[in-house]
C-alpha positions in Angstrom: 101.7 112.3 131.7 98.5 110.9 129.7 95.6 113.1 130.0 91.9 112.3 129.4 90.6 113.1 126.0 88.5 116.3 126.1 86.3 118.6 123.1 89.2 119.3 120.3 88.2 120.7 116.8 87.7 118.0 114.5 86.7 116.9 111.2 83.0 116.1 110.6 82.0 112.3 110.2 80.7 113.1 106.8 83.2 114.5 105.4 85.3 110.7 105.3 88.9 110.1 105.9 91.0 109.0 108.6 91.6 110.6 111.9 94.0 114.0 111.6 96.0 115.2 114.4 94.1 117.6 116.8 97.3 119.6 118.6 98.7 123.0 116.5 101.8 121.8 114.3 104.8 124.3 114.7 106.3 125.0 111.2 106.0 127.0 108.1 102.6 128.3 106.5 102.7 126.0 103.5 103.0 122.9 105.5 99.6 124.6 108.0 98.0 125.1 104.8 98.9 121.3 103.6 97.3 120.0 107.3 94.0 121.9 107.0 93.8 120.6 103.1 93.8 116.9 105.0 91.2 117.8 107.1 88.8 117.9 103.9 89.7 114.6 102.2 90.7 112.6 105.3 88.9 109.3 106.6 85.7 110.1 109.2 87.2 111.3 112.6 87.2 109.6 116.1 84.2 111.2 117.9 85.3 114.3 119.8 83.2 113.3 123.1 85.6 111.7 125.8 85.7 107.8 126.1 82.6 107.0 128.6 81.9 103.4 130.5 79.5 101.4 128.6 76.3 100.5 130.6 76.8 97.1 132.3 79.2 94.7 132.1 80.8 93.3 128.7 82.5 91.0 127.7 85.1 90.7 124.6 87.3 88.8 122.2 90.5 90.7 123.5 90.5 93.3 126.2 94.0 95.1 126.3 94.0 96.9 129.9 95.2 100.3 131.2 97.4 100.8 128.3 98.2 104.9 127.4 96.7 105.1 124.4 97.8 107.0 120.6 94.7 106.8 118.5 96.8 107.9 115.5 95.0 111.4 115.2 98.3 113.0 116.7 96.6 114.3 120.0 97.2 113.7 123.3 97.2 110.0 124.6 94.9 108.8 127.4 94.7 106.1 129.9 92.1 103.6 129.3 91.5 100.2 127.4 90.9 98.9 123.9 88.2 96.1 123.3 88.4 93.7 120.2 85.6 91.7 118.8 86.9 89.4 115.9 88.9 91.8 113.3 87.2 94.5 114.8 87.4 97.0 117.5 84.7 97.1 119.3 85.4 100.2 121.9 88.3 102.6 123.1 87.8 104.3 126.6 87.4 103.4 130.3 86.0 99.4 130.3 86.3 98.6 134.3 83.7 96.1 134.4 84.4 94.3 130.8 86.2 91.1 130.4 87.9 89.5 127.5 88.4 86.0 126.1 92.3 87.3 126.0 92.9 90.2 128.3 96.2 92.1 128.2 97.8 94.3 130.4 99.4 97.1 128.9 100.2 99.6 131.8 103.1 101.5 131.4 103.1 100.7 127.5 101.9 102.6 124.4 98.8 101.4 123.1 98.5 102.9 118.9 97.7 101.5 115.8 99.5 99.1 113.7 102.5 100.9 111.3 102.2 101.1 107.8 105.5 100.1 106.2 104.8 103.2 103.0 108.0 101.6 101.0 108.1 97.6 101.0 110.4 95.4 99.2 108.8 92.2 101.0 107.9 91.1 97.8 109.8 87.7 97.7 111.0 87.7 101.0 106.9 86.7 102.2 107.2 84.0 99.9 110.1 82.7 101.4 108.9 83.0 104.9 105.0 84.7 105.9 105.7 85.7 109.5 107.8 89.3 108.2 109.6 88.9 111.6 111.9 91.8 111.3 108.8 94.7 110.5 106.1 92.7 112.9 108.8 93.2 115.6 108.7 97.0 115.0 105.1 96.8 114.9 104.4 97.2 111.1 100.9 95.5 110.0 100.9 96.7 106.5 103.4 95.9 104.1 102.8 98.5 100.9 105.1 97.6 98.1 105.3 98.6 94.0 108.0 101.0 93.9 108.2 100.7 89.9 108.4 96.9 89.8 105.5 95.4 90.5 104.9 91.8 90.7 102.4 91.6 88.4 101.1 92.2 85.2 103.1 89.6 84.3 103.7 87.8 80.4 105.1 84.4 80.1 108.6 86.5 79.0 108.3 88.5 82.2 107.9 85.3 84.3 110.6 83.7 82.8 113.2 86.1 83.4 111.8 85.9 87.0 112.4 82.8 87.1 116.1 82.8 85.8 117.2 86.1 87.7 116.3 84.6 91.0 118.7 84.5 94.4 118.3 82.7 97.4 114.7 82.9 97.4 113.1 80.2 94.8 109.7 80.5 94.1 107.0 79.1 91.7 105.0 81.6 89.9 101.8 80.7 90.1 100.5 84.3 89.0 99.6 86.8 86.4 98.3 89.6 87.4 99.1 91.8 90.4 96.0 90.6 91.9 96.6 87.5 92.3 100.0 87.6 93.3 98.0 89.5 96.0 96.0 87.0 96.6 98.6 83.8 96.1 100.1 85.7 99.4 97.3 85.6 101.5 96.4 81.9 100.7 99.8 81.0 101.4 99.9 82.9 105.0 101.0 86.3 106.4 101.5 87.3 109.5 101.0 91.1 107.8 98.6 92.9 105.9 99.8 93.7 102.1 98.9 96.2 99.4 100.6 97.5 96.1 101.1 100.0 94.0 101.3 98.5 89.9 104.7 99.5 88.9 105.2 101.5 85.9 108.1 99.9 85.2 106.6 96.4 85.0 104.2 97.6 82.6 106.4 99.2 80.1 108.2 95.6 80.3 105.0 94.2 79.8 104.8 96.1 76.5 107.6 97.2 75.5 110.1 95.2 76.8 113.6 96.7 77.7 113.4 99.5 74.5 114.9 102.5 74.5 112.3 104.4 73.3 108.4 106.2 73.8 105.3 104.2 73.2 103.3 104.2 69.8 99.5 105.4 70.6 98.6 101.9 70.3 101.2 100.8 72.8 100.2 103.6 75.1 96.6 102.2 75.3 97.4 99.0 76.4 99.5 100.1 79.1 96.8 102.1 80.0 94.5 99.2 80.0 96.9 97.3 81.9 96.8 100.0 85.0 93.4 99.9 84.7 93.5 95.8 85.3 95.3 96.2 88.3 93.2 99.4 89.3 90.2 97.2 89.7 92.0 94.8 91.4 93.1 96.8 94.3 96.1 98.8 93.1 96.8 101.5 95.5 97.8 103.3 92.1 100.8 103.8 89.7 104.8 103.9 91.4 107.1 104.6 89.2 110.8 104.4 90.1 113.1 106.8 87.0 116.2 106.2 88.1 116.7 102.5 87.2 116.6 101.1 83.3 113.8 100.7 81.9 112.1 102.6 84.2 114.1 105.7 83.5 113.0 105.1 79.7 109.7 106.4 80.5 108.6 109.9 79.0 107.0 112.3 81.2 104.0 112.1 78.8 103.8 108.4 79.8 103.5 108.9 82.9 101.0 111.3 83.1 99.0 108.7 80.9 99.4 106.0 83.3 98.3 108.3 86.5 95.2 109.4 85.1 93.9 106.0 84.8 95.0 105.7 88.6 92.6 108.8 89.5 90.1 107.7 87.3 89.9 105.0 90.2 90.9 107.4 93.0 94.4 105.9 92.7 98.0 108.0 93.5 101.2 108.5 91.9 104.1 107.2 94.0 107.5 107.8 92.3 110.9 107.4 92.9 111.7 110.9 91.5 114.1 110.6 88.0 117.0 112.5 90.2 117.9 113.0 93.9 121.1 114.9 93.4 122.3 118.0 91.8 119.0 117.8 89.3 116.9 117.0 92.2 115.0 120.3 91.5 114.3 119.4 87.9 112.9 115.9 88.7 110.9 117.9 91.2 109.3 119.7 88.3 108.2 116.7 86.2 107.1 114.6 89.2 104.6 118.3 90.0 103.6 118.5 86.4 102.9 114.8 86.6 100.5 115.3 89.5 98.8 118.3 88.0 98.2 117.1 84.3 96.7 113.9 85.8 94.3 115.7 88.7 96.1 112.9 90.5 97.2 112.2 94.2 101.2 112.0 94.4 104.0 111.0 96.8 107.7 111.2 96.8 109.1 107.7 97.2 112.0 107.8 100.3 112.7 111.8 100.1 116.1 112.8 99.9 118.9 114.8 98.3 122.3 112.7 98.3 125.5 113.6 97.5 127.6 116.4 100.1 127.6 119.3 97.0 123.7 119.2 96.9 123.0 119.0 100.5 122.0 122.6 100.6 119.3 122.1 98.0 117.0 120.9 100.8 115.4 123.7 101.6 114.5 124.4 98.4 112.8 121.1 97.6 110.9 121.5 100.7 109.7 125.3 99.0 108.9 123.5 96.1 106.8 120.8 97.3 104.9 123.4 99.8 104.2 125.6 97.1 102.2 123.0 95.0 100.3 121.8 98.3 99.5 125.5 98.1 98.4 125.5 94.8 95.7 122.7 96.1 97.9 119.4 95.3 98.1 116.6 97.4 101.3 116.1 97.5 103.1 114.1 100.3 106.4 112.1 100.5 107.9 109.1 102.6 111.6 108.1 103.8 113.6 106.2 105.6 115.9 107.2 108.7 119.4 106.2 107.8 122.3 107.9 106.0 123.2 105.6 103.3 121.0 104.2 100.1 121.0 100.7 99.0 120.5 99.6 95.4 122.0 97.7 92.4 125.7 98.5 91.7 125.1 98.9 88.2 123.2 102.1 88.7 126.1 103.8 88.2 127.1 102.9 84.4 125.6 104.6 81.6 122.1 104.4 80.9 122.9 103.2 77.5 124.6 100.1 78.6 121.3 98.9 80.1 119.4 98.8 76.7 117.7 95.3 76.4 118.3 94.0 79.9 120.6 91.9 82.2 121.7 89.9 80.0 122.6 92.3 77.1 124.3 94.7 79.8 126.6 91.9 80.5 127.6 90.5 77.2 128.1 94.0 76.5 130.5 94.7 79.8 132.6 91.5 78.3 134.0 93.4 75.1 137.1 95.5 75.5 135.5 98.2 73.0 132.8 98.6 75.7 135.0 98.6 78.5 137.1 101.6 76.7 133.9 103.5 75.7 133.4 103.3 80.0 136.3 104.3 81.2 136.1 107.6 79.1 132.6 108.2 79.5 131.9 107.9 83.3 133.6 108.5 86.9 132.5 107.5 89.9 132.0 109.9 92.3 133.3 109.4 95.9 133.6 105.5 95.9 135.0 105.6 99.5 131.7 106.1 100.5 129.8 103.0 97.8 130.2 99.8 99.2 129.4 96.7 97.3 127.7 93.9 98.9 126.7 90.2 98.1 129.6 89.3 96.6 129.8 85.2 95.8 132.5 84.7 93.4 135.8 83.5 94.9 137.8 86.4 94.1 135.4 89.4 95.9 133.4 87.3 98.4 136.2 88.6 100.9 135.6 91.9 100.0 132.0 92.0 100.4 131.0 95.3 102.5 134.4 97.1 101.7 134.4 100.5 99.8 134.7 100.2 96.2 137.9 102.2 96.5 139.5 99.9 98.9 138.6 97.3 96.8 139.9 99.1 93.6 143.0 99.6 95.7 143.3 95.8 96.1 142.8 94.9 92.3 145.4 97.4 91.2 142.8 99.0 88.9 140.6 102.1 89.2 137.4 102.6 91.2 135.3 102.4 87.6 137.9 99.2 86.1 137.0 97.5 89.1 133.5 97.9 88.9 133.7 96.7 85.7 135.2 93.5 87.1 132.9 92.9 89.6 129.9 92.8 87.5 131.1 90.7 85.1 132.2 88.1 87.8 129.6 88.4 89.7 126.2 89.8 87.4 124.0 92.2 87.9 122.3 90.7 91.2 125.0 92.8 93.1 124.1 95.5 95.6 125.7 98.5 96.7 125.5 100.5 100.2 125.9 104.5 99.8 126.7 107.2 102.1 125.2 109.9 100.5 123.0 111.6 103.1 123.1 114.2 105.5 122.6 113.4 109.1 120.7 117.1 109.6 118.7 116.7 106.5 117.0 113.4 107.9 115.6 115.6 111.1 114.8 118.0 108.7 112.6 115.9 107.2 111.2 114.0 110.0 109.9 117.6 111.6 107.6 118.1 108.3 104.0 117.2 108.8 103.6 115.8 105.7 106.2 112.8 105.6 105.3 109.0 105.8 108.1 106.3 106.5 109.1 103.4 104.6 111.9 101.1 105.3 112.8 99.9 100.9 113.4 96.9 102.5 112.2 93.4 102.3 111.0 91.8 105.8 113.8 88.9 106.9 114.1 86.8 109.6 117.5 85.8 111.1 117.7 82.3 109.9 117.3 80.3 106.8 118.1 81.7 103.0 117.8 85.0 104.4 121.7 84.3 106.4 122.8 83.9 102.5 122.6 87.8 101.3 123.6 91.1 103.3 120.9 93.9 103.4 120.7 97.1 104.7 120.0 97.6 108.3 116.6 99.4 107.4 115.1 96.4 106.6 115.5 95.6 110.6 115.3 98.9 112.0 114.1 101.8 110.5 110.8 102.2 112.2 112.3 101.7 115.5 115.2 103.8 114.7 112.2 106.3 114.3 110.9 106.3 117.4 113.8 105.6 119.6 116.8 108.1 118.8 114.8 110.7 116.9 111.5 111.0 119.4 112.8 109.8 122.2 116.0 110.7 122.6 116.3 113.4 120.3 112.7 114.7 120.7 112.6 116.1 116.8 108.8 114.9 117.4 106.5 114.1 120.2 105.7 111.0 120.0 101.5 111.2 119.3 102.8 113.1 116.0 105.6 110.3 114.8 102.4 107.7 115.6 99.9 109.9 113.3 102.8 109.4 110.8 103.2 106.2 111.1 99.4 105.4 111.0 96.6 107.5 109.9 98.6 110.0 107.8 100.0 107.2 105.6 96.2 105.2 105.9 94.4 108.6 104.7 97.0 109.0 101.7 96.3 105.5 100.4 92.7 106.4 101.2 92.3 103.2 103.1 88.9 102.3 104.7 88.4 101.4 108.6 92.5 101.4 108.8 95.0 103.6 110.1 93.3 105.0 114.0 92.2 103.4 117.1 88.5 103.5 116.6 85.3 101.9 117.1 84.8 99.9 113.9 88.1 100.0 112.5 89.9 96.9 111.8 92.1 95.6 115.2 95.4 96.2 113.9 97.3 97.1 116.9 100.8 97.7 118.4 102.2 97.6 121.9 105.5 99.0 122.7 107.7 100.2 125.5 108.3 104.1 124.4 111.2 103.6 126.9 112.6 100.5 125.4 112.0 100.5 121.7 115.5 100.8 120.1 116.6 99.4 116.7 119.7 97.3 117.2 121.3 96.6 113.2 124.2 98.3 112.2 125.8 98.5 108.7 128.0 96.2 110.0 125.8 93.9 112.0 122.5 94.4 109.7 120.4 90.7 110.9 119.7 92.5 114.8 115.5 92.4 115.8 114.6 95.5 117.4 113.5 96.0 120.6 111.3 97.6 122.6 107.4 96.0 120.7 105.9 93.9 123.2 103.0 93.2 121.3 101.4 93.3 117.8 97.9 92.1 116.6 96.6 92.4 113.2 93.0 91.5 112.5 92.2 90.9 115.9 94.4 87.9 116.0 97.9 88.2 118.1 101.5 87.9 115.5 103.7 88.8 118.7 103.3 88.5 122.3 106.0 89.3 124.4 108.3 90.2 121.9 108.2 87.0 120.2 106.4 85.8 116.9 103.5 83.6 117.8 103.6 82.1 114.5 100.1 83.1 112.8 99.4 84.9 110.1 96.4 86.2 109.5 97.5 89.3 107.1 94.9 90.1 104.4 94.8 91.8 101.1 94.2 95.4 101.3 93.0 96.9 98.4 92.3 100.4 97.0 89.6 102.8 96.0 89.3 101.4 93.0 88.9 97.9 93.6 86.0 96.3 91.9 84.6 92.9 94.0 84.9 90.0 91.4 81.3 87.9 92.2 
């Protein structure tokens, strides 16, 4: 049951950040150490007196009633109310005699703030449709994307081949800089808040192009001055993603570059490590030695180690990244809660194939030289378990979602011919599913006091263009998925802890100000859920499924979802980062 709020040990106003969790964590040294490093850098702490009545009657914007409330600090939750005046929350405690201009009764539900989505690929999909119906319906208000491509700094080249490599989603540019793409979203309408990262990738693009090869010193300083651009416009910092051409171009000496302009502004390094399988431990290393050689904030985009042979390896990444919070770095890491990855099929040729782009990649896949070169230089490994989706050409639109070795099996051909095939039929806008990750390893994971959640999805609804492309069933679930089978029923968590996680453990990263907690002063971005109820519903399978279980959702004060439907507004905002310098 709920308890009231009583005297817990706290972090000092003064000493900034967002609330930290108040109850002992269970779990090694390193990750004890790691919590009481938070404590120093986090955002300013709810106050540790209990909630009191305010003297006379008051009245408010929104009043949400008897709700049992997670503040996000990772205590214990507490009966009592939430008041709301404009963006703004006005109190959090016992309010009897108040009134509100909206009141909602919330007894029986879960009261905490609004989820930060730590890996977003909502990119297009806002510009295709504002409300972000599948993440507002598992309570996400903050939609944080950049994870190596970025979209913006952008060249008339760059927005060209933007324009030609679109899908389903059509869109105008009607943007440079990061910015204001930023900012184009907003005017347009969201129903969720939005920040970025500025992709490393997009700015070696930017500069470089698709080379194959390390920036000149002159080169190097632009790119810099490029990351400083978007710094000052609200970049939450640098994410870098090394597994994908031309990203995976970048030298390690690049990259250090490019952070320390990001904590010159207070920025972080977010990176899609350069391996997640046997040399996970390696790419480990650099992304460390990145960190350190730029004095700079870091987190591990979607934490994992795929592939059966290197399941064991956990452990040891988890020693690895405990040691350097040891060592005083504020390291940190994010995932999602499924077994299988999702990215572009041709991920698995050759990096040297990829030299110059799309379109290079594919005039090259077309001569039978190339295809012989292939088929001695690379296997694939296990492609029962790779399955290859959004297929449109006559021939493999039937086969959409079947594994690449049923599919080889079909064509006659072997698993590598018949990728081959496929992306010269269909281009390089095809996706693949992969089951590459260990059940035991996600609990792992989710038990460690350090990890974030992001869904690398985009944010869909269940109509429109969106019906004309599969997608993983992260993109509709993964939050709730969360909080339903591994804190409800399987209780890896309580579920104060998964909120702080969610919320002001992700907020505090970013260093985000007045986000992140249930507090007096803090912006009013708020979810109300059934604990009981919430359940994600998409399947690999059936991937277009709403959750269940949200009942509720405001963000900035104004209401996205009332009883588990979208109201239709969108009053998201730009949120920017420490370094963001106010243009007059």
């Amino acid at each position: 049951m709920p308890k009231s709020r009583g005297p817990t040990s706290r972090c000092s106003p003064e000493e900034g950040g967002v609330a930290v969790r108040r109850t002992k964590l269970k779990g090694s040294l390193p990750a004890l150490l790691f919590g009481l490093a938070l404590l120093a850098c986090a955002p300013p702490a709810i106050p540790e007196e209990t909630p009191t009545q305010e003297t006379g009657p008051r009245h408010y914007d929104l009043l949400i009633r008897n709700g049992t409330i997670y503040d996000g600090s990772g205590g214990p939750p507490f009966l009592g109310d939430v008041a709301v005046n404009g963006d703004t929350i006005a109190h959090v405690g016992p309010l009897p005699d108040a009134t509100g201009r909206v009141e909602v009764d919330a007894r029986g539900l879960a009261v905490a703030p609004g989820f930060v989505n730590m890996l977003s690929w909502a990119t297009e999909s806002l510009l295709e449709d504002g409300r972000s119906q599948s993440d507002i319906r598992q309570g996400v208000t903050l939609e944080v994307m950049g994870e190596g491509h970025s979209m913006g700094p952008l060249n008339e080249v760059m927005k060209k081949e933007m324009l030609e490599s679109q899908g389903s989603i059509k869109y105008a540019i009607e943007w440079s800089t990061l910015g204001e793409y930023l900012e184009h979203l907003e005017r347009r309408g969201i129903s969720p808040n939005v920040a970025s990262f500025v992709g490393a990738t997009t700015v070696r693009i930017h500069v470089l192009g698709y080379q194959r090869r390390a920036p000149n010193r002159e080169e190097l300083h632009r790119m810099q001055a490029l990351v400083r651009q978007a710094m000052e416009e609200g970049a939450m910092g640098v994410g870098s993603a090394l597994i994908y051409v031309p990203g995976a171009y970048a030298t390690t000496e690049e990259l250090i570059a490019m952070a320390k302009v990001a904590a010159q502004y207070g920025g972080m390094y977010i990176s899609h490590i350069r391996n997640e399988g046997e040399r996970i431990l390696g790419a480990l290393d650099e992304f460390i030695r990145i960190c350190r050689s730029a004095s700079v904030r870091g987190e591990i985009y979607h934490l994992k180690v795929a592939g059966p042979a290197n399941w064991g390896l956990l452990q040891q990444v988890i020693d690895k990244i405990e040691a350097a919070q040891r060592e005083g770095l504020e390291i940190t890491a994010n995932m999602y809660t499924y077994t299988a990855s999702a990215s572009s099929l041709d991920v698995l040729l050759p990096q040297w194939i990829h030299a110059g782009g799309s379109k290079a990649l594919l005039a090259r896949l077309r001569d039978p030289a190339v295809q012989r070169r292939l088929r001695k230089q690379f296997s694939i490994i296990q492609p029962e378990n790779i399955r290859p989706v959004n297929l449109r050409s006559p021939t493999f639109r039937p086969m959409s979602g079947k594994p690449l070795a049923e599919i080889a099996s079909l064509l006659g051909k072997s698993p590598e011919e018949a990728l081959i095939e496929i992306l010269i039929q269909e281009g390089c806008g095809v996706k693949m599913i992969r089951f590459s990750i260990s059940e035991e390893n996600i609990r792992r994971q989710i038990a460690l006091p350090w990890m974030s959640f992001g869904s690398d999805g985009g944010s869909f609804a269940t109509e429109g263009v969106f019906l004309n492309f599969d997608t993983h069933p992260r993109a509709f679930g993964n939050f709730a998925r969360l909080l339903g089978r591994y804190v409800r029923d399987e209780k890896i968590i309580p579920l104060e802890e998964a909120i702080r996680r969610l919320t002001s453990l992700p907020a505090g990263n970013l260093r985000l100000e007045r986000r992140g907690s249930l507090r007096e002063g803090f912006f009013a971005d708020i979810v109300i859920f059934d604990p009981e109820r919430i359940q994600d519903r998409a399947t690999f399978e059936e991937p277009r499924q709403y959750a269940t279980g949200v009942v509720h959702v405001f963000v900035n004060g104004v209401q996205v979802l009332k009883d588990g439907e979208h109201t239709g507004a969108k009053p998201g905002r730009v949120v920017r980062g420490p370094g963001w310098k106010r243009r007059s």
